[in-house]
N, C-alpha and C positions, 0 to 999 in steps of 0.2 A: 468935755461931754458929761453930762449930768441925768442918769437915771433913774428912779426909785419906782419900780415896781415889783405888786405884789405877787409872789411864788404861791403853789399850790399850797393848800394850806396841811393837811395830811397826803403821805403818799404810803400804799400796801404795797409792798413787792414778792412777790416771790411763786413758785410753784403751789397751786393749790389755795390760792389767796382768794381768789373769787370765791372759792365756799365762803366768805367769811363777811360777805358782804350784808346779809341782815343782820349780823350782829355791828357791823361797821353802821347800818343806818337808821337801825332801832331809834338813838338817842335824838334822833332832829322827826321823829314822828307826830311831836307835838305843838306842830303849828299848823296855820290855811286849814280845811280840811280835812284834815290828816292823813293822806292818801298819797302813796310815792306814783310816780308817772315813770315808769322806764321805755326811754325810747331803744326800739331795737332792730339793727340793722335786719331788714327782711331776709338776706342771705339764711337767716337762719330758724326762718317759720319752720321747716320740719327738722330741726335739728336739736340734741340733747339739751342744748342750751338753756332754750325755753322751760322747758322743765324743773331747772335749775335754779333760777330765778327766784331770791325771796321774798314770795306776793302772799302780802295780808288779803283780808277780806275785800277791804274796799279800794285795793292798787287798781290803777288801770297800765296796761301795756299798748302801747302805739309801734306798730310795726311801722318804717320807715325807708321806703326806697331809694338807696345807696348808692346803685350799680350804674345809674344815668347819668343825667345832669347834676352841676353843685347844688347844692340846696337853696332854698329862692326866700327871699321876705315875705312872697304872698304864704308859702307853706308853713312858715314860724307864724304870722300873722292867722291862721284859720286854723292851725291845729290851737291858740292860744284863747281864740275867742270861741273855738267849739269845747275845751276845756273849763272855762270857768263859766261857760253856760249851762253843762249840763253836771259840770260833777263840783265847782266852785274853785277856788285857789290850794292848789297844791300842797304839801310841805315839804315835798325835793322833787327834783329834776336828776332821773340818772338816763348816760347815755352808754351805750355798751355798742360797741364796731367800728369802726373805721373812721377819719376826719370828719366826714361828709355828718355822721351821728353825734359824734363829740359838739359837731359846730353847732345841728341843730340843738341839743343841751344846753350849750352855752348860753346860744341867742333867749332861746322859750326860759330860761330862767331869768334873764332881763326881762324879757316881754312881758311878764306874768305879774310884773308889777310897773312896768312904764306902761302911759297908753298911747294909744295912735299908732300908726302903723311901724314897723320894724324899718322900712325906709331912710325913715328921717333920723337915724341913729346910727346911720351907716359912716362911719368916721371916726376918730379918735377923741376918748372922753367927749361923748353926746349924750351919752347916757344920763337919766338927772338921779336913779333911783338904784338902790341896791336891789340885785336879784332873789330867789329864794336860793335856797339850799340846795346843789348841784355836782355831781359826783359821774367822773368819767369812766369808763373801761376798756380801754383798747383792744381788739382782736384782730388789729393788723398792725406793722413798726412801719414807722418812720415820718409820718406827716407833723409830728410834735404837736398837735391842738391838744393832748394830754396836759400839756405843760403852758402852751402860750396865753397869751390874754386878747389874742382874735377868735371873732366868730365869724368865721369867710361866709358871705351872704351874696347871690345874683339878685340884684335889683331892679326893677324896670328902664334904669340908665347906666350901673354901673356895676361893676365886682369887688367888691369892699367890703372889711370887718367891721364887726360894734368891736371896738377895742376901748376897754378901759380896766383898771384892776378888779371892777367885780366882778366882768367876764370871767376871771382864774376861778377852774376848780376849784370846790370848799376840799373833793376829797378823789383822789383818784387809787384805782386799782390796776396796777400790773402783773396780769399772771401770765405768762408765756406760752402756757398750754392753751390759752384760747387762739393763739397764734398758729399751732400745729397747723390748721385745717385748709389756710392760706393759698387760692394756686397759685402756680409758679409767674406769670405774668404778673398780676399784681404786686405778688409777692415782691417782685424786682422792681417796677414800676414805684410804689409808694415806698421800698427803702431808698430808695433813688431822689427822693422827695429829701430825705433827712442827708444822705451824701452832698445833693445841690446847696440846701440850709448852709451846709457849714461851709464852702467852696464860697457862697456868695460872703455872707457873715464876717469870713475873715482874710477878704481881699478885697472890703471896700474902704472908703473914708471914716466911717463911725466902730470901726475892729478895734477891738482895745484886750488889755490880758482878761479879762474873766471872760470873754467871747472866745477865745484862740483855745485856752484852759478847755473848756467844756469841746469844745471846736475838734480840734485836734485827736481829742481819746472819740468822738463820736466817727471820726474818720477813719482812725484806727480800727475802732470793729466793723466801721462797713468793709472797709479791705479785708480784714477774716474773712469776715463772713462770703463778702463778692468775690472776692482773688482767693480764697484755699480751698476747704474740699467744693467738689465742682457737685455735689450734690446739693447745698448749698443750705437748704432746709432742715436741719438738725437739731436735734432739742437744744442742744450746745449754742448752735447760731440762733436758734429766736433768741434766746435771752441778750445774747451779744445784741441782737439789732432791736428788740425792746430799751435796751438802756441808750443803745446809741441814739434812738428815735428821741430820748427823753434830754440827754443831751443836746443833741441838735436845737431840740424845739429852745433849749435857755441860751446856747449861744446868737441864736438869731434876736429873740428874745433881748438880752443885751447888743447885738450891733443894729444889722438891716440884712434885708433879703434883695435881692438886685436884679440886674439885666434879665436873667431867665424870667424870674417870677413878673416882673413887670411885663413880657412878652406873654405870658403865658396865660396872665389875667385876661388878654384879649383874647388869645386863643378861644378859653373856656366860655367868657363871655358871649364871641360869638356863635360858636359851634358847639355850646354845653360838653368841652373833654375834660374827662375827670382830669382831675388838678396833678394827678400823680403822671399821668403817660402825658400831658399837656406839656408837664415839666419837662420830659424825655427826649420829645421831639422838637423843643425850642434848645434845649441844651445842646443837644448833637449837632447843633449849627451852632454853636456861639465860640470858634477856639482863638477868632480876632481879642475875647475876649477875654475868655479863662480855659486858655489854652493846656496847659498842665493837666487842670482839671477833666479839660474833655476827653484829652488824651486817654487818661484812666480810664473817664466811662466809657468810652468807647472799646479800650481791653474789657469789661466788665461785661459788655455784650455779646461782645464775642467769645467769651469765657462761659455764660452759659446760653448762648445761642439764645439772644432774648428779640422777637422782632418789636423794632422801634419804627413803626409809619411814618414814611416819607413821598416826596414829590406829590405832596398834597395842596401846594397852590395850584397845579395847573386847574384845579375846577373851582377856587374862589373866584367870585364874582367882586370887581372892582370897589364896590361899597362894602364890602362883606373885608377889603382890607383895610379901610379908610376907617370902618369903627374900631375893628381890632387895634389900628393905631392911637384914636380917639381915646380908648380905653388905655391903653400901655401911658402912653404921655402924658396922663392925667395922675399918674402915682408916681409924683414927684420924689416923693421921700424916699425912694428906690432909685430914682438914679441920682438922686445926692448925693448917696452910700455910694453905689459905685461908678459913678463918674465926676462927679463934685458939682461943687454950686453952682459953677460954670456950664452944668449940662448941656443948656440951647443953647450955650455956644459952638460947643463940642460936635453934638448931634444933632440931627435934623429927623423930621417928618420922613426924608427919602430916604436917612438912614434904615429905619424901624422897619419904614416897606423894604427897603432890599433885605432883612432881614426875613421880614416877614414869609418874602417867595423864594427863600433858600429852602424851604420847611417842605 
């Protein structure tokens, strides 16, 4: 196996780091426009955050809603062309909160200089054009888009990244304190996102040691953080499940992501569930698969009494399972990792659905 892709190009870590972000993006002010765009998760329109923020005269801010469905190509496509129509091209894209903000960053930094619609880029290396200038901030652990080179987009037919290396971050910021504020559902829900990453990662076909390496110590602090104190939330544990998120995101990053997340695409696709509890409720059925693994999450729920939504087939409708399969079987390169080349041999269509109405 042969891969050479690009890592973040800067990373800031540590407590109090986010003050430091206008001086971090001073130096790329001198392109497009020259106006930074920060997308920011809406969670936090009446919160200190905003405040905080290092806005020139002519930044624009784009509140962006996180809390529902995955983010869509029609919305990277109209905040892009409502952007260079009224205020012209950018010279960075920063995204601050959770996957859902990271991905939209990612994508509108491509968008802003490919044209036509965000759609038709939905794939690996489609992209023809380098992005602008684009800088992450996470204030949630675990989904690793801090670190990877996808931007997860819902499409008018499918759930698919722009993945290529100028997706990667130019510059990302880790402060753990933006983590504090986290509730507890989520909170477990999205590091649960970076526990699955490495469970798939390094029990497929493409697991190699620089996946296991990163793999392993990210598994390590979700078990602190999920199995010891049962408070769980701790300044001690964001930092653990900030590094481990960043982890996670390089080992998958180097292997593949598998059975769950190929289940999980359908999920979200059809029923728009955030990617993180989508994960949770496909996992907690898969032990034919990664049994070990489930076993854990499943102590892990139980440990801090986390409710995970179940017996949710009985009200899908027959077609409402036929695309969720439609969508899972169509990310092949998922179950190559973890079931091998052989897949359709192995599994079937009837498989997916009996999976599907364990959920």
């Amino acid at each position: 196996m042969f891969k050479n892709f690009k890592s973040v190009t800067k990373c800031a870590y540590g407590r109090g780091s986010f003050a430091k972000l206008g001086e971090i993006i001073a130096p790329h002010r001198n392109t497009g426009e020259g106006y930074m765009l920060f997308l920011v998760d809406d969670y936090f329109q009446d919160k200190p955050l905003l405040q905080q923020l290092p806005l020139e005269a002519n930044d624009a801010v784009e509140l962006v809603y996180c809390g529902g469905e995955e983010p869509k190509t029609s919305q990277i496509d109209e905040i892009r062309d409502r952007y260079l129509a009224t205020k012209g091209l950018p010279a960075g894209v920063i995204g601050i909160g959770g996957g859902s903000a990271m991905d939209l960053a990612k994508a509108l930094s491509l968008m802003f200089t490919n044209e036509g619609s965000s759609v038709q880029y939905q794939g690996l290396n489609l992209v023809k054009k380098a992005g602008i200038y684009h800088a992450g901030v996470p204030t949630i652990s675990g989904t690793g888009a801090e670190v990877s080179m996808t931007a997860v987009l819902t499409g008018p037919t499918k759930k698919l990244g722009l993945k290529c290396d100028w997706t990667v971050f130019d510059q990302i910021v880790l402060d753990p304190e933006l983590t504090a504020s986290v509730p507890r559902n989520p909170w477990f829900y999205t590091g649960m996102d970076c526990y699955i990453h490495c469970i798939e990662s390094m029990t497929g076909r493409l697991k190699n040691t620089f996946s296991e390496a990163y793999g392993y110590k990210a598994l390590d602090l979700c078990r602190e953080v999920y199995l010891g104190d049962k408070s769980g939330q701790t300044p001690e544990n964001d930092e653990k499940l900030m590094v481990a998120s960043y982890f996670g995101g390089l080992s998958l990053t180097y292997s593949e992501v598998g059975v769950c997340h190929a289940l999980s695409y359908g999920l979200s696709y059809v029923f728009g569930t955030r990617h993180g509890i989508a994960n949770c409720i496909v996992f907690n059925q898969l032990a034919d698969y990664y049994p070990e693994g489930v076993a854990e999450f499943k102590e892990m729920v139980r440990y801090h009494d986390i409710f995970i939504p179940q017996h949710l087939s009985k009200d899908w409708k027959p077609e409402e399972v036929e695309k969720m399969i439609d969508i899972s079987w169509a990310l092949t390169h998922m179950w190559n990792h973890a079931i091998g080349e052989d897949w359709q041999q192995r599994i079937s269509r009837d498989t997916l659905r009996e999976l599907f109405m364990r959920m």
